[in-house]
C-alpha positions in Angstrom: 139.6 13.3 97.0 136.9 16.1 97.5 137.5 19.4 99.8 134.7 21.4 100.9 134.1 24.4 103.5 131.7 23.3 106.7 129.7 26.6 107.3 128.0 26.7 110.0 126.3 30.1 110.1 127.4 31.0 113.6 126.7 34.7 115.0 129.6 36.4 116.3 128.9 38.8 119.2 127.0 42.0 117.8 126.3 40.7 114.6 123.3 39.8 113.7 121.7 36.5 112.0 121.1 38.1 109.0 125.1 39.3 108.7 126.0 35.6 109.6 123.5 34.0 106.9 125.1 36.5 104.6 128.6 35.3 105.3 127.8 32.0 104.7 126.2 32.6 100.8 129.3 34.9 100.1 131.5 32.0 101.8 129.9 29.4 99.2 130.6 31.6 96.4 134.3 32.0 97.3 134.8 28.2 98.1 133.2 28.0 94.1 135.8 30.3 92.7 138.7 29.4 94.6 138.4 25.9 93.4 136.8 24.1 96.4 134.1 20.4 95.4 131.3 21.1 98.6 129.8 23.2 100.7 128.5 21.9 103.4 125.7 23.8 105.8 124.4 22.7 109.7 121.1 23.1 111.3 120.6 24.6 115.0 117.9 26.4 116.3 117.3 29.5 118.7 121.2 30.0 119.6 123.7 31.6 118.0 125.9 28.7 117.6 123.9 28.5 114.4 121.8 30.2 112.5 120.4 28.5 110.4 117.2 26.6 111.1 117.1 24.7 107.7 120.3 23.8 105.7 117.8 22.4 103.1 116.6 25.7 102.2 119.7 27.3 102.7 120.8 24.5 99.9 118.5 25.6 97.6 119.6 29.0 97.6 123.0 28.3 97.4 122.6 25.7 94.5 120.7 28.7 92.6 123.6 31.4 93.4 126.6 28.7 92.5 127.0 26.6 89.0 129.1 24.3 90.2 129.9 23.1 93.8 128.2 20.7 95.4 125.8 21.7 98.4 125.1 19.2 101.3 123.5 19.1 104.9 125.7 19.0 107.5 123.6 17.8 109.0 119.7 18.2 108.7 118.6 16.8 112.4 116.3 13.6 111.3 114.5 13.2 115.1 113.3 16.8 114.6 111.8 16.1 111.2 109.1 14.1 109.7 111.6 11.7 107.6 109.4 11.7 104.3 109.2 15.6 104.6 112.5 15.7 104.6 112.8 13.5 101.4 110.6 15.2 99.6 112.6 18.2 99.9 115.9 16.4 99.1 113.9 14.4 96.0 113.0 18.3 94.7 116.6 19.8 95.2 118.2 16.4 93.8 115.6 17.2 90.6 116.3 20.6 89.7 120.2 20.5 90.5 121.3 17.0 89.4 124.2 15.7 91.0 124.9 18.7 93.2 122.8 17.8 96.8 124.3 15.6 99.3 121.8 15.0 102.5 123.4 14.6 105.4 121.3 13.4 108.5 121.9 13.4 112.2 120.6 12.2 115.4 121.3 15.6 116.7 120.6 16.2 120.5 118.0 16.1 123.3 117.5 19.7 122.9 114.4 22.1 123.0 113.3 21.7 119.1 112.1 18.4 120.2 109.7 19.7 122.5 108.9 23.1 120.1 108.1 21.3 116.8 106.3 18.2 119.0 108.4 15.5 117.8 109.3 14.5 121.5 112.5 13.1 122.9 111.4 9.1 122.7 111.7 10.2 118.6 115.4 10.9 119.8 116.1 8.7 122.1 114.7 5.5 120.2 113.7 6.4 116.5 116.4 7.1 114.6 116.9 4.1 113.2 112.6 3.5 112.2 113.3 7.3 110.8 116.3 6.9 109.0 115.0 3.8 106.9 111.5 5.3 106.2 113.9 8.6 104.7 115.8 5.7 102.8 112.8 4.0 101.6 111.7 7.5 100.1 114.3 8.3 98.4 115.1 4.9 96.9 111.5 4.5 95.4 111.5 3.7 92.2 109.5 6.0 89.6 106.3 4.9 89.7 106.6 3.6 93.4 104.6 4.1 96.5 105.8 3.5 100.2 103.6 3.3 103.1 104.6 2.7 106.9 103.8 0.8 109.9 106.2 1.3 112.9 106.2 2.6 116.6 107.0 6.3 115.0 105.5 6.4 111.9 102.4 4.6 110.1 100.5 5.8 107.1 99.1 4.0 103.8 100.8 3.7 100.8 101.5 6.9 99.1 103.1 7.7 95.6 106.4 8.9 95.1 106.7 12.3 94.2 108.6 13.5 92.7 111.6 10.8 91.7 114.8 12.2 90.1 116.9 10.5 88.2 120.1 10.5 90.5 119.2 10.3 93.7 121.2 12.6 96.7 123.8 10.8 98.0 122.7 9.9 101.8 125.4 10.7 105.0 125.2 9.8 108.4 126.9 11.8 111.0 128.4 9.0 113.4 129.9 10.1 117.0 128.7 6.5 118.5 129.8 2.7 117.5 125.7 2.3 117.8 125.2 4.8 114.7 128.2 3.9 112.7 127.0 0.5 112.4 123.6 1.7 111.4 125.1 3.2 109.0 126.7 0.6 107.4 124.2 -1.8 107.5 122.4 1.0 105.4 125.4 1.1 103.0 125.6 4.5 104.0 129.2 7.0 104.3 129.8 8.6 107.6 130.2 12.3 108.4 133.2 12.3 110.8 133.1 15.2 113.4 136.0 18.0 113.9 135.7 17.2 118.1 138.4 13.5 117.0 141.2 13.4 115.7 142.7 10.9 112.5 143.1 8.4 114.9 139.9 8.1 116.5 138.2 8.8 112.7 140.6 5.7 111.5 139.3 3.6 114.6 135.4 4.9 113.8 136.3 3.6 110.0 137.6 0.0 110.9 134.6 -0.4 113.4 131.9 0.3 110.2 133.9 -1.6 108.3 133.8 -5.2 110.8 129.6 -3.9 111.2 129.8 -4.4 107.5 130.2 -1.7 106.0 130.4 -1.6 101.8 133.5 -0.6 100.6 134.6 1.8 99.6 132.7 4.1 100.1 133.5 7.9 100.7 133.5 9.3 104.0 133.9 13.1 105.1 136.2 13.9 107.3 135.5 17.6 109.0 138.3 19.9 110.5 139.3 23.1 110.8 141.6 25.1 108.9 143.1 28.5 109.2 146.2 29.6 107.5 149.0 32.3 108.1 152.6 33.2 107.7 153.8 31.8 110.5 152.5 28.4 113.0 152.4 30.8 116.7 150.5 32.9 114.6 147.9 30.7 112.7 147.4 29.4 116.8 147.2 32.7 118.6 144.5 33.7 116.2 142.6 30.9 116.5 142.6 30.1 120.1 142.1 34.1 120.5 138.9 34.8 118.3 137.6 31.4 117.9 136.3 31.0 121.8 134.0 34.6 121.3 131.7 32.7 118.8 132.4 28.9 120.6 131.8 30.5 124.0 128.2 32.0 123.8 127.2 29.4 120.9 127.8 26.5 122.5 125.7 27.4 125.9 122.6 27.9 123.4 122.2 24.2 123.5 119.7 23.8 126.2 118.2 20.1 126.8 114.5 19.8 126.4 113.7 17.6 129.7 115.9 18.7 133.1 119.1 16.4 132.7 122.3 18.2 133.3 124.5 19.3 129.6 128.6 18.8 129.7 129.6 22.8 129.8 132.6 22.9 127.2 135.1 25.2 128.0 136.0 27.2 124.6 139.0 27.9 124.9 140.3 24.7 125.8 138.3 23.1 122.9 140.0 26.5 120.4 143.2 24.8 121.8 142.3 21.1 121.1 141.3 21.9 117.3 144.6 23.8 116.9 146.1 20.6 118.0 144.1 18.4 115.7 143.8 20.2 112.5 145.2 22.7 109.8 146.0 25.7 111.9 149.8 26.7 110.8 151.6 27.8 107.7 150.4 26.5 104.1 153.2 23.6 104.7 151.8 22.7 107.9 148.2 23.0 106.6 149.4 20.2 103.7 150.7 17.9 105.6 147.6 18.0 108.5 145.2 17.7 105.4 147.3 15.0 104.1 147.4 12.6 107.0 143.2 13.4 107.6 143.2 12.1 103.5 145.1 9.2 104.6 142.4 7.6 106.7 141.2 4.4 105.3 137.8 5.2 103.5 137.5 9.3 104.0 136.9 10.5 100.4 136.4 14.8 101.6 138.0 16.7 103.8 135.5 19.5 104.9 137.1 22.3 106.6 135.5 24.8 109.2 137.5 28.5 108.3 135.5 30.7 110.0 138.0 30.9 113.0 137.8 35.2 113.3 135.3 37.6 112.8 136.8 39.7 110.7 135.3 38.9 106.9 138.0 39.7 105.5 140.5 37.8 107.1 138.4 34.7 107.0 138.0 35.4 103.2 141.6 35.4 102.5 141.9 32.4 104.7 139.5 30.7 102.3 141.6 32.3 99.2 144.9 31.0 100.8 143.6 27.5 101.4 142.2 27.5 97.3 145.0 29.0 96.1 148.2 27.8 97.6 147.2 24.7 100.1 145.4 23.1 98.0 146.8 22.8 94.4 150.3 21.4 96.8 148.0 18.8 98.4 146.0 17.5 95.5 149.6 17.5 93.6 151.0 15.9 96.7 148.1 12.9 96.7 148.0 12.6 93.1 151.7 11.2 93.3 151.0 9.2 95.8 148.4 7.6 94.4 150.8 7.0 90.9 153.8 4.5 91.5 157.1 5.9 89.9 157.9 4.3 86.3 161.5 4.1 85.0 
């Protein structure tokens, strides 16, 4: 079982993007040293939500500043991107850091990038699929290999391969409909699982890949949120009282690109509903949350958002806390599961 830290490069009120970019590299570097597997970094553009326009970049970076944790997309949005782009740029990380990238793709939303970078919303609403194997087909080129296309979205002659690494990145799928969680395992592919379900609903969207045909087993991600104190009532008053001031004005960034009407989430319900679902408590009810989300059939890593205040600090010795004392009890905790008693 993997852990990692979901950063998602939101701006807090009067901050600015470059402070929240910032936050996420020194983030990365303390999920490295306090013993966390993965990073894991999310793509939005022009809102505060998220700052970060590419988490491919933002990989590289991070791969160069860190030794050993492993970096990953959370997602890159595929209907905004030319797929082969996009695999090129995995192929090149996947090169020079062996081992260490993870793409993870989404479907994303019908939001204004589509209209901005002129990939247009029939790419959303009906090429994901054509996309997603064309990205596939990429990076599963053999050396020496060419791959050409001919589809409603995307048609080209055969081109080489360039360049091939030895390891390909491992390939997710964020999955928040039955429609993409069986393209996903006709692809073979794991599912990123999002923090909005709980392990119910994750366990259901696991059984429903598996009877699409799913391979197992295969290693899904399972992403929550988790902020630690001394005390439960206090672990939830700080979360459901700072985490709606970055929720609140993030969230209504996401403006559609055509005139249909957008769900308005009310933050500090949602700040509630995470509470509810996730590690917010004391480091023994932090364990035992984590352990039932590693109990879901086929979830291999636990990513956790920790960014619940603004205050660096205290989100740094949330981090510390979570390396430190939450997580050597859970992994000690799951390893004797996993070993029957002798004797």
């Amino acid at each position: 079982m993997r852990f990692a830290l979901f950063l998602p490069s939101g701006q807090w009120p009067g901050r600015s993007p470059g402070a929240a970019l910032a936050r996420t590299v020194g983030l990365a570097r303390l999920a490295e040293e306090y013993g966390f597997d993965d990073v894991w970094l999310a793509e939005h553009h022009f809102m505060g939500y998220g700052v970060c326009p590419s988490p491919v970049v933002l990989a590289g970076h991070l791969l160069g500043a860190t030794s050993r944790i492993g970096v990953g997309t959370g997602v890159a949005v595929l209907p905004a991107r030319h797929p082969v782009a996009l695999a090129e740029e995995a192929a090149l990380l996947a090169s020079v850091a062996p081992g260490r990238f993870r793409l993870g793709v989404g479907r994303g939303g019908p939001w204004r990038e589509l209209e901005v970078f002129g990939t247009g919303l029939e790419r959303w609403e009906r090429g994901f699929p054509e996309a997603l194997e064309l990205m596939l087909s990429w990076l599963r080129a053999a050396p020496g290999g060419r791959v050409g296309a001919d589809g409603e979205f995307f048609r080209f002659r055969e081109v080489p391969v360039v360049p091939v690494p030895e390891t390909p990145p491992e390939v997710y799928v964020a999955c928040t409909s039955p429609e993409t969680e069986a393209l996903a395992a006709a692809h073979g592919l794991p599912m990123l699982l999002g923090m909005h379900v709980g392990d119910a609903e994750k366990a259901e969207a696991v059984a429903r890949y598996r009877a699409a045909g799913g391979p197992e087993p295969v290693r899904h991600v399972s992403t929550g949120v988790a902020w630690v104190a001394d005390s439960r009532r206090e672990a939830h008053a700080t979360v459901q009282a700072e985490l709606p001031r970055w929720l609140g004005p993030g969230l209504a960034g996401y403006m559609p690109v055509d005139d249909r009407m957008r769900p308005v989430t009310d933050a500090a319900a949602y700040a509630r509903k995470l509470c509810g679902l996730h590690a917010v408590g004391t480091v023994e009810d932090c364990v035992e949350a984590l352990a039932r989300a590693c109990a879901v059939p086929g979830v291999g890593q636990v990513s956790l958002l920790v960014e619940c205040s603004e205050d660096e600090d205290r989100v740094a010795e949330n981090v510390k806390r979570l390396g430190s004392e939450v997580l050597p009890r859970l992994r000690a905790e799951l390893s004797s599961r996993a070993v029957p008693a002798t004797g």
